[in-house]
C-alpha positions as CSV (number, residue, x, y, z in Angstrom):
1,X,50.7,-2.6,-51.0
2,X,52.6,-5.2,-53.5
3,X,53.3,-4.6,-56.6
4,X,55.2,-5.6,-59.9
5,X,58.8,-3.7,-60.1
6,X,59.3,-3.8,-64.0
7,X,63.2,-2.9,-64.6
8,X,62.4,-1.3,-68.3
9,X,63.8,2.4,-66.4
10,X,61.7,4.6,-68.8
11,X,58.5,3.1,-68.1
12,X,58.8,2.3,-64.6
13,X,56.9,5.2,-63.0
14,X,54.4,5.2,-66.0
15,X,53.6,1.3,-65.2
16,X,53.8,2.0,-61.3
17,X,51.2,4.8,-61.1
18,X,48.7,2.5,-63.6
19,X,48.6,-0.3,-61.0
20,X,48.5,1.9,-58.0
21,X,45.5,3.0,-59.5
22,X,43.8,0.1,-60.7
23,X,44.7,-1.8,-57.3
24,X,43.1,1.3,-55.4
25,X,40.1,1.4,-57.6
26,X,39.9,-2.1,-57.2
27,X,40.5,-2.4,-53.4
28,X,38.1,0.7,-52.5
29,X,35.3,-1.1,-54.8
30,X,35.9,-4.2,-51.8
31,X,36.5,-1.9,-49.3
32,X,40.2,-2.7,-48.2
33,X,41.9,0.3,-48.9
34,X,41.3,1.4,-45.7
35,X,42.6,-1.3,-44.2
36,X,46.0,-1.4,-45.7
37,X,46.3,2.2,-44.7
38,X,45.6,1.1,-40.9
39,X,47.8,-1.6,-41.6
40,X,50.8,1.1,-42.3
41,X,50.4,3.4,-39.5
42,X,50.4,0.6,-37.1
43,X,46.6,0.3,-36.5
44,X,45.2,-3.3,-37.1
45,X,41.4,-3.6,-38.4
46,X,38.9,-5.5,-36.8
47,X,35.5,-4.0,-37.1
48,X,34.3,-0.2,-37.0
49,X,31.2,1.4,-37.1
50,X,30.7,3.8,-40.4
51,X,29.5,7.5,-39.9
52,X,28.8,10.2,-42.2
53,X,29.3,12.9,-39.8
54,X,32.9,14.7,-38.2
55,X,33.4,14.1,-35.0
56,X,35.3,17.0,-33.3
57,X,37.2,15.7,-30.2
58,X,38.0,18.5,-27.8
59,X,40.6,18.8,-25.1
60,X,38.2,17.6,-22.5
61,X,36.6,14.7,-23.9
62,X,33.4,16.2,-25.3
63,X,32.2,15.8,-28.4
64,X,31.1,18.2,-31.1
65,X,29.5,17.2,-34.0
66,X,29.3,19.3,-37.6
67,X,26.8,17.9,-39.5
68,X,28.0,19.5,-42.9
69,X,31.4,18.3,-42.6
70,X,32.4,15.0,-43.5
71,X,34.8,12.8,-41.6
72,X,37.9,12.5,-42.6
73,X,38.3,8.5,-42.5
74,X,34.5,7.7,-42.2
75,X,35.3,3.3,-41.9
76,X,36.9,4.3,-38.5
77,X,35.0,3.9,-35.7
78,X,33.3,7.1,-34.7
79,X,34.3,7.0,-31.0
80,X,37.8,6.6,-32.0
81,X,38.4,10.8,-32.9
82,X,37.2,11.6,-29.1
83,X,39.4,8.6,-27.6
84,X,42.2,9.8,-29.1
85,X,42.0,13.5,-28.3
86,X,41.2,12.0,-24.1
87,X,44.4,10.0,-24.7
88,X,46.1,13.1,-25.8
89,X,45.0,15.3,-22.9
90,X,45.5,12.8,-20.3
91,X,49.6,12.9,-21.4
92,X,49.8,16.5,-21.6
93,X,48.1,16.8,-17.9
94,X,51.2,14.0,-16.7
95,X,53.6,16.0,-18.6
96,X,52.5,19.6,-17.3
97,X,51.9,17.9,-13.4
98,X,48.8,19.3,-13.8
99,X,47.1,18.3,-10.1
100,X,44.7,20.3,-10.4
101,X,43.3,17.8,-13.4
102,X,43.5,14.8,-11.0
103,X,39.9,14.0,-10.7
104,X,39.7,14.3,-13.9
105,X,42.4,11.1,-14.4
106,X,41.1,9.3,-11.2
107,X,37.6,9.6,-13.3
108,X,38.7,7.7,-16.3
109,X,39.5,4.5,-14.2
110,X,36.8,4.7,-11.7
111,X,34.3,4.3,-15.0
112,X,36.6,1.5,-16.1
113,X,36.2,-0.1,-12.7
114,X,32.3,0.5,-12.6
115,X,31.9,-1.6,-15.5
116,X,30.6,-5.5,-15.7
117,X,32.7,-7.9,-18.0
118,X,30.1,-7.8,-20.3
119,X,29.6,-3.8,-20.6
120,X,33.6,-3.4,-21.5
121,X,33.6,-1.8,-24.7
122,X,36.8,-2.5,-27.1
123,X,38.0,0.6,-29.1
124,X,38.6,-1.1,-32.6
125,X,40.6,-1.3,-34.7
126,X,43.8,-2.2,-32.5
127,X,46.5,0.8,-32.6
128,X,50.5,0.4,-31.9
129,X,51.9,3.3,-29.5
130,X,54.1,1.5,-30.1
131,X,52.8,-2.3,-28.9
132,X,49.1,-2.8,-30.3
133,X,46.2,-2.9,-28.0
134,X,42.8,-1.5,-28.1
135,X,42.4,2.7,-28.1
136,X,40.8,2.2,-24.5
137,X,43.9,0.3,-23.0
138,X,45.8,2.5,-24.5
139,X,44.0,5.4,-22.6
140,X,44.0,3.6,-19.4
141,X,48.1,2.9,-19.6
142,X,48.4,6.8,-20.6
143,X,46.3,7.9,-17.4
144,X,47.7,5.7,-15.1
145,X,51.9,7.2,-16.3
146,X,50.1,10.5,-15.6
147,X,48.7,10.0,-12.4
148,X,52.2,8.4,-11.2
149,X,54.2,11.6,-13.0
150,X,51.6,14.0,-11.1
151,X,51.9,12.1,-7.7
152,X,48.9,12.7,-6.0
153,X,48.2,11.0,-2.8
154,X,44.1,11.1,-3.6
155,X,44.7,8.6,-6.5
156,X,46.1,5.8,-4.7
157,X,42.1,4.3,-3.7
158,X,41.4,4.3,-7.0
159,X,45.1,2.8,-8.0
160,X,44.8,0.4,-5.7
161,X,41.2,-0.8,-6.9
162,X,42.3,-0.5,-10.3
163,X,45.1,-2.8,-10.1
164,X,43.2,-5.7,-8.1
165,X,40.1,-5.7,-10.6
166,X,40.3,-8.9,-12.4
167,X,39.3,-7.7,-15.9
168,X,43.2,-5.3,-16.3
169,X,45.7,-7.5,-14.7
170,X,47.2,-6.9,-18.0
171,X,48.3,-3.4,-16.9
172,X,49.3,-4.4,-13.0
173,X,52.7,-2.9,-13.8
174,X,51.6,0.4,-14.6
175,X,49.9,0.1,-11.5
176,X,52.9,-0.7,-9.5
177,X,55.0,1.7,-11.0
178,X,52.5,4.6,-10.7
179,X,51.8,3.4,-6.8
180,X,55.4,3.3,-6.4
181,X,56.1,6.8,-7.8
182,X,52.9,8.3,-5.9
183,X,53.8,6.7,-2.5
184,X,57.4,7.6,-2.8
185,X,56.4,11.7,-3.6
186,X,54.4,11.7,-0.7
187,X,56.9,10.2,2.1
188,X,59.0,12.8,0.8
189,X,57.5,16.6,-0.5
190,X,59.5,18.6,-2.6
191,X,62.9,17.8,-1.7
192,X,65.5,20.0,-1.8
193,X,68.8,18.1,-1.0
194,X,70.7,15.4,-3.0
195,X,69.9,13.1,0.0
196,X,66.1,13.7,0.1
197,X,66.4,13.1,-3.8
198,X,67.7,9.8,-2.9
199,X,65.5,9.4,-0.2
200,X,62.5,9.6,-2.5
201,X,64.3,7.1,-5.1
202,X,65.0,4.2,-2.6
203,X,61.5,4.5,-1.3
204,X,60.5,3.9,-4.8
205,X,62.4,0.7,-5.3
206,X,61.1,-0.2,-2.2
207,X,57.5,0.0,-2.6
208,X,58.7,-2.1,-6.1
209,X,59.9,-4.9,-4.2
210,X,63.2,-4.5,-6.0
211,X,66.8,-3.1,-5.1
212,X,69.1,-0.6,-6.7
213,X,71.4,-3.2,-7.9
214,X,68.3,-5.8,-8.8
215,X,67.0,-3.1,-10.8
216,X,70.2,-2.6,-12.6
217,X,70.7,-6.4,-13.4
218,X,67.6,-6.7,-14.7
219,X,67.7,-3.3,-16.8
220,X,70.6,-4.7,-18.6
221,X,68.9,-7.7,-19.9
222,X,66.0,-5.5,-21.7
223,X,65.4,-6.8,-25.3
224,X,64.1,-3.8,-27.1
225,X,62.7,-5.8,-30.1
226,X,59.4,-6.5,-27.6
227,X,58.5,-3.2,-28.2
228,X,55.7,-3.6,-30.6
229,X,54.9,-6.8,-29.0
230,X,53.4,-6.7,-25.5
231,X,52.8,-4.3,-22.8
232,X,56.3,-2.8,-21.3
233,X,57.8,-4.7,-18.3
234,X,57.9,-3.8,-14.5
235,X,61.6,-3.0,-14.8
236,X,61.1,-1.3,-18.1
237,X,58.5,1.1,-16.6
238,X,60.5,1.2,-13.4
239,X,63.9,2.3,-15.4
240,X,61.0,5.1,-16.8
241,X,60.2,6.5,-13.7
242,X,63.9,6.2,-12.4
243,X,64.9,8.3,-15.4
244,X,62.2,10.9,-15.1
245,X,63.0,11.7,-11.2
246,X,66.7,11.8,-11.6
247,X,66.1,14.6,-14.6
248,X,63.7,16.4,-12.2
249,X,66.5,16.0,-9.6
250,X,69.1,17.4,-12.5
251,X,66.9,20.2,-13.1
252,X,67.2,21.6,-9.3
253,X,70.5,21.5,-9.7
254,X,71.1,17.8,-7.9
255,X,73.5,16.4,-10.8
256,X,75.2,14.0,-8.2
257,X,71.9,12.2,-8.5
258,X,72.7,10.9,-12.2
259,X,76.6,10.0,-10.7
260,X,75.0,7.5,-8.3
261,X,73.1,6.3,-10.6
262,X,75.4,5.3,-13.3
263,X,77.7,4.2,-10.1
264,X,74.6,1.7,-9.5
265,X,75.0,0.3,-13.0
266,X,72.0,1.5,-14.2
267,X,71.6,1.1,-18.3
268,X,69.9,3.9,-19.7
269,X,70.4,3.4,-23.1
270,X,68.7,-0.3,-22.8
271,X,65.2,1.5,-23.0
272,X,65.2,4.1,-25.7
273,X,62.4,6.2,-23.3
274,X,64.8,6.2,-20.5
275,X,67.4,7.2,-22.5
276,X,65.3,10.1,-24.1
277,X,65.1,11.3,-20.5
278,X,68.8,11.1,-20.0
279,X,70.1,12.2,-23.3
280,X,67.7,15.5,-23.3
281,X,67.9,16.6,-19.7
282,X,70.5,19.4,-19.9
283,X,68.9,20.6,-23.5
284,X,66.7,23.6,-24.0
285,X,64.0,22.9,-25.9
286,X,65.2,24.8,-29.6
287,X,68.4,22.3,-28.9
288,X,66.1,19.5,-28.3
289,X,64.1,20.6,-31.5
290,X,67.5,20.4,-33.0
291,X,69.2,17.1,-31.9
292,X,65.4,15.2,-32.5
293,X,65.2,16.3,-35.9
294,X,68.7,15.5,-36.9
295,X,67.8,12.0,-35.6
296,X,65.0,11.7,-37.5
297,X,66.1,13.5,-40.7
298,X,68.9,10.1,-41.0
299,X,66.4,7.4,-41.2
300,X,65.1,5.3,-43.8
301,X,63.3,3.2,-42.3
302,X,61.4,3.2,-38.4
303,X,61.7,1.3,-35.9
304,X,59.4,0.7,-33.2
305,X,61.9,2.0,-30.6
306,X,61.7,5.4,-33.1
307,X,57.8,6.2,-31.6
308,X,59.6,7.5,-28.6
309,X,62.0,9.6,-30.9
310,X,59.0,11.1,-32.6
311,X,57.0,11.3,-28.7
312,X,59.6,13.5,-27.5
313,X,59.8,16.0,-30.6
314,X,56.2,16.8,-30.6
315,X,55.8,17.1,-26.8
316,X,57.9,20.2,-27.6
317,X,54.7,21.3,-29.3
318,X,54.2,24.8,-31.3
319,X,58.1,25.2,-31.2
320,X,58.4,21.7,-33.3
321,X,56.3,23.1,-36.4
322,X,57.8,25.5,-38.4
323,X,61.4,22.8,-38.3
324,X,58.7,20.0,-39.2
325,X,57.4,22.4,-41.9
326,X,60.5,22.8,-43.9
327,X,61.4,19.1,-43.5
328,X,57.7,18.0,-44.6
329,X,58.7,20.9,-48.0
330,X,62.0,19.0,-48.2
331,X,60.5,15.8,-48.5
332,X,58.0,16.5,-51.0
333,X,61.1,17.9,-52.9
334,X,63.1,14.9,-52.8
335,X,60.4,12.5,-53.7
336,X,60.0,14.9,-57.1
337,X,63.2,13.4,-57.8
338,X,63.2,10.1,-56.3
339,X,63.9,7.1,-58.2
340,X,61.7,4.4,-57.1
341,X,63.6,0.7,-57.5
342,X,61.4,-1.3,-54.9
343,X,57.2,-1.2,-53.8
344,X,58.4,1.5,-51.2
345,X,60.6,4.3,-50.4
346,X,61.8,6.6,-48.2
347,X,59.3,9.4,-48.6
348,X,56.4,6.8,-48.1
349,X,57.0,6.5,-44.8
350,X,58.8,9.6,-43.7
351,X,55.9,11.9,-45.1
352,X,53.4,10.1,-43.7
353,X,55.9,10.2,-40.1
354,X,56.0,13.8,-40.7
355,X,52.3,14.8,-40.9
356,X,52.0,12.3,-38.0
357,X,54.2,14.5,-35.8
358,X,52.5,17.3,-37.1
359,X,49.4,16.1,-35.6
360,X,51.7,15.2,-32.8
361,X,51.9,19.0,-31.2
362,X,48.7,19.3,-30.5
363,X,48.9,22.7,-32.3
364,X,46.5,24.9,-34.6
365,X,49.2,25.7,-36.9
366,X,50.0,21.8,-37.1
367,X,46.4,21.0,-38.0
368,X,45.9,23.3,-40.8
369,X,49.5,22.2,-42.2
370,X,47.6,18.9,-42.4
371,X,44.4,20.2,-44.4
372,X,46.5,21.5,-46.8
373,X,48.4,18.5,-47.5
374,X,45.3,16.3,-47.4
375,X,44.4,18.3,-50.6
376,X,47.7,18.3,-51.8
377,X,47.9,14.5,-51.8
378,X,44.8,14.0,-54.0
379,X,47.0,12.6,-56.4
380,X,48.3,9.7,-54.1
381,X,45.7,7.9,-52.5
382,X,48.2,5.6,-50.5
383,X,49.6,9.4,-49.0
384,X,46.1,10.3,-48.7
385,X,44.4,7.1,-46.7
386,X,47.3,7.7,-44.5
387,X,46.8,11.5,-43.8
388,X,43.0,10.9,-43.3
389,X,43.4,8.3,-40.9
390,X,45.7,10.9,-38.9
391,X,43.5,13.8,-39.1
392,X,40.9,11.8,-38.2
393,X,43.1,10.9,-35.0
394,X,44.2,14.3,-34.6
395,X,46.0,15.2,-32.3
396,X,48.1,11.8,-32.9
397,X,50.4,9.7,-30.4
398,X,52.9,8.4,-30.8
399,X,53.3,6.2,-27.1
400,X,50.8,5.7,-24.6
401,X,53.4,4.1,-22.0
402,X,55.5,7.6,-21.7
């Protein structure tokens, strides 16, 4: 939202909040408010059906409906609430190596394969986690990280068909990558030696098609300001998966692992999700509540590369809200005081990142944090467009390629 900034101090705020208000009443009477909104928290508008009814998403995928409560950000479309909550369940399944939820995973792209050209359906409006692409691509990349994290020998028909299906050759390398990482878990069960750890590594470069060193070179050469712009790369995803074995490796105690790694030349801290992996693997969790939010508590503005940032912190899940909590307080206390010199400031976008990570957790405690600052934000409908849109997407993520 643009603005005049009048430089007469005294009346700035005064003059600010009257055309914020006559914009909004304006814009809502033409029915673009909404849109900016989407616009802000990296969702592009295209076309949505209206309801007048809450969709409840639940964790698996079914959909409640509460006639006497209204939804939250109604010009969404009103598949979008139960997307979102699949999306969110399909990461926490990857995360937990849930195998037992396998089926489940190999279901979501056995339905995508089933379908004709012309019975697709496209999720509008398009949403950034953190490169924009329709909510259902975004729930197919999501599944197939999880069924590569969870390893499962039973998904590779259904990778396999996936992959050579004309209609997502946009996603062939999270196919490859998730093949790779299946293929290489099961030519080598639960390894307990530094040299089976390595075992299982080379066997995923192999099934890449790629070399240690190759993968090195080319790791190097990663340009994060793509991010937001197109699907990862086979070597990004591939520096993913490298990452996230060597910290499992770590974990059980196989350090050496990391040393042959960095030996290799492998450059972590080209691929902010890679580095995530590296940078929090000997953490507890409380530290890794600690070292996120001090990261986060610095910026001004986000970056792209910063959805993997605010990824990590809410995977932590109920132990992330009460620190979010007092930031969200400290916030609201600094933008009391804030002097406002341009259309946008810091508390714009860090409260609005804040209930977002909220959301985030996946928690009860998190949710009703959020229905009390929707009320709270009656007062600023910019804050308020943006909180309805994430309750509405509750729970929120932040990247569907991690």
């Amino acid at each position: 939202m643009m603005y005049p900034v009048y430089h007469a101090k005294g009346n700035m705020e005064l003059l600010r909040r009257r055309y914020i208000h006559s914009m909004c009443d304006r814009w809502l009477r033409n029915g673009l408010l909404m849109r900016v909104c989407l616009l802000g928290l990296g969702i592009s508008f295209v076309g949505a059906n209206p309801s007048e009814q809450r969709t409840v998403p639940t964790l698996d995928g079914r959909v409640g409906v509460n006639p006497s409560e209204q939804r939250y950000a109604p010009a969404l479309d009103d598949r979008i609430p139960t997307i979102c909550a699949k999306i969110y369940r399909v990461r926490q399944i990857g995360l937990s190596k849930d195998v037992a939820q396998a089926p489940f995973l190999i279901g979501i792209l056995q339905e995508a394969i089933a379908k004709e050209e012309k019975a697709l359906e496209v999720f509008r409006p398009v949403r950034g986690m953190p490169w924009g692409a329709p909510y259902n691509t975004h729930l197919w990349a999501a599944t197939l990280v999880a069924l590569g994290r969870l390893g499962v020998p039973d998904s590779i028909p259904t990778l396999e068909a996936f992959g050579s299906h004309p209609y997502y050759s946009h996603l062939e390398p999270f196919v490859r990558v998730a093949l790779a990482r299946v293929k290489a878990e099961s030519a080598t069960p639960s390894p307990k030696t530094y040299q089976k750890w390595r075992q299982r590594i080379e066997r995923f470069l192999d099934e890449l098609g790629m070399s240690l060193s190759e993968l090195a070179h080319r790791s190097q050469e990663l340009d994060n300001r793509l991010l937001s712009r197109r699907p990862p790369s086979l070597e990004r995803l591939a520096l993913r998966a490298l990452a996230e074995m060597a910290a499992e490796a770590y974990s059980r105690g196989h350090r050496d692992v990391f040393h042959w790694l960095d030996r290799a030349g492998i450059a972590w801290n080209s691929d902010p999700a890679a580095w995530l992996c590296v940078r929090l693997v000997n953490l507890s969790a409380e530290q890794r509540v600690e070292w996120l939010m001090s990261q986060l508590r610095t910026k001004s503005v986000l970056r792209s590369e910063d959805a993997y940032l605010c990824q990590a912190l809410s995977d932590l899940g109920e132990i992330a809200v009460d620190p979010l909590q007092k930031w969200l307080d400290e916030l609201w206390q600094e933008r009391s005081s804030e002097s406002r010199q341009s259309p946008y400031t810091r508390t714009d976008r860090l409260l609005t990142e804040c209930v977002a990570l909220l959301s985030a957790t996946g928690t009860a405690n998190g949710r009703s944090i959020l229905v009390q600052q929707y009320s709270r934000c009656q007062a600023d409908l910019y804050l308020q467009s943006n909180l309805a849109l994430i309750l509405d997407q509750s729970p929120w993520t932040f990247t569907s390629d991690w």
